[in-house]
C-alpha positions as CSV (number, residue, x, y, z in Angstrom):
1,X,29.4,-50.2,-0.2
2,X,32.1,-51.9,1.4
3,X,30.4,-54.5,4.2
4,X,32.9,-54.1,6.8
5,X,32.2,-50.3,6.8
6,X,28.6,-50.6,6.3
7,X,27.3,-49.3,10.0
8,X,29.6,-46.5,9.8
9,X,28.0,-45.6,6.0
10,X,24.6,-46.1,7.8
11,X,25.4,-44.1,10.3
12,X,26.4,-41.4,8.8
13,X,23.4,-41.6,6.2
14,X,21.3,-41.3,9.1
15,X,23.2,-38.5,10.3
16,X,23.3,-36.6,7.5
17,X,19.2,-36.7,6.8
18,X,19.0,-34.9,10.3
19,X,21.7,-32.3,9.6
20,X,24.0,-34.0,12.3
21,X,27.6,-34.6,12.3
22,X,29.1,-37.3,14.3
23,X,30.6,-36.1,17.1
24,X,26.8,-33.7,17.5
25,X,26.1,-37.0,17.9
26,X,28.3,-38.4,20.1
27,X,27.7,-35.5,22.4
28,X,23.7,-36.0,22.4
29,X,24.1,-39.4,23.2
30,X,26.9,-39.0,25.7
31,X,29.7,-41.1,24.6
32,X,33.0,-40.1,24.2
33,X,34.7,-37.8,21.5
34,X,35.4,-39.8,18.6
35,X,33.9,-43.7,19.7
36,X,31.5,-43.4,16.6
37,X,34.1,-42.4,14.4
38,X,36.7,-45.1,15.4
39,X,34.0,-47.3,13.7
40,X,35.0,-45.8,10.3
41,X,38.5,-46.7,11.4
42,X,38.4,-50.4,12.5
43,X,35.2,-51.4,10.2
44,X,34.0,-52.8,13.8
45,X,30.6,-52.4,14.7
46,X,29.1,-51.0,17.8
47,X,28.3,-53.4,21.2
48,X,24.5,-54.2,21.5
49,X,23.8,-51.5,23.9
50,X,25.5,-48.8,22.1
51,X,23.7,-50.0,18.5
52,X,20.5,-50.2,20.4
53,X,21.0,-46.5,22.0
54,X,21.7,-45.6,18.3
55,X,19.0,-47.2,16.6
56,X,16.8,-45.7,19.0
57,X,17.9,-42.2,18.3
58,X,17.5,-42.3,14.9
59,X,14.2,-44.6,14.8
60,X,15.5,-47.3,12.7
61,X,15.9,-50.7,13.3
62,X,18.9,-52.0,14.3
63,X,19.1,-55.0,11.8
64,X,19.2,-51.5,9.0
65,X,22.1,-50.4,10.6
66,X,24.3,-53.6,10.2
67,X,23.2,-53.8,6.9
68,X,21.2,-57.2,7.5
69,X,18.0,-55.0,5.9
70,X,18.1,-53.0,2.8
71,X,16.0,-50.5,4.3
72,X,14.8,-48.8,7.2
73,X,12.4,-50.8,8.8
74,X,9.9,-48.5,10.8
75,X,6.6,-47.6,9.7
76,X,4.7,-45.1,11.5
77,X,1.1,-45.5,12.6
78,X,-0.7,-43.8,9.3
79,X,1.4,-45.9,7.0
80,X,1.2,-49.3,8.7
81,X,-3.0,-48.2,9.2
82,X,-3.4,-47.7,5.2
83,X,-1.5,-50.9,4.7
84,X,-4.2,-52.7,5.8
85,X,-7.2,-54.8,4.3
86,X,-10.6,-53.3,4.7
87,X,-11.6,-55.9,7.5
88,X,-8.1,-55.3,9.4
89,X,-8.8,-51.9,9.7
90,X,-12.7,-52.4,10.9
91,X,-11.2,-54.4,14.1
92,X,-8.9,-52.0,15.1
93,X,-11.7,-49.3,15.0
94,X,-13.6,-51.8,16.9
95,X,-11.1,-52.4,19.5
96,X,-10.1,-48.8,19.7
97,X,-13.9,-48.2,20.3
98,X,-13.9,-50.8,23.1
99,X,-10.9,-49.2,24.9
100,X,-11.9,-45.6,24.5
101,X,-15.4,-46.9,25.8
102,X,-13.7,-48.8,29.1
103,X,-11.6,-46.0,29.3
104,X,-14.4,-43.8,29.7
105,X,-16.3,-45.6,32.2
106,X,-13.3,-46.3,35.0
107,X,-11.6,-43.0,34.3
108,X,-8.3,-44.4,33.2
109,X,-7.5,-42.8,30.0
């Protein structure tokens, strides 16, 4: 994989999983016709705003998508809850308790 390139390879790996082309996903994000795929073209990567708006979108990290991780860095809540040590997992069902408990008694849920 060629690093100058390797957002645009990202990006269209990410695409791709989600049965998305490019410009589907320039149009769902609103930018102009062809501003993802002038990436490919200039081996440039996106301003912050743009590669957060993207990173968003596809629930990755943004570090993923300029190659500065190997993988896709998001967890969701079942994974990252099994990950954990026996006594980890005993203080967030403690805490949860204590929430659902307060929550209870002011009526805030």
């Amino acid at each position: 994989m060629e690093s100058k390139n390797i957002f645009y390879t990202r990006l269209k790996e990410e695409c791709k999983k989600r049965n998305l082309s490019i410009n589907q996903l320039e149009r769902n994000l609103g930018y102009p016709r062809n501003a993802l795929n002038n990436y490919q073209v200039t081996g440039h990567c996106p301003s912050g705003i743009r590669l957060i708006e993207i990173a968003d979108y596809f629930d990755v990290s943004p570090k993923y998508l300029l190659g500065l991780l190997e993988k896709e860095s998001h967890l969701d809540i079942i994974n990252f809850f099994n990950g954990l040590k026996t006594e980890e997992k005993k203080k967030i069902i403690l805490v949860s308790q204590e929430w659902l408990i307060n929550c209870s008694i002011s009526g805030n849920s």
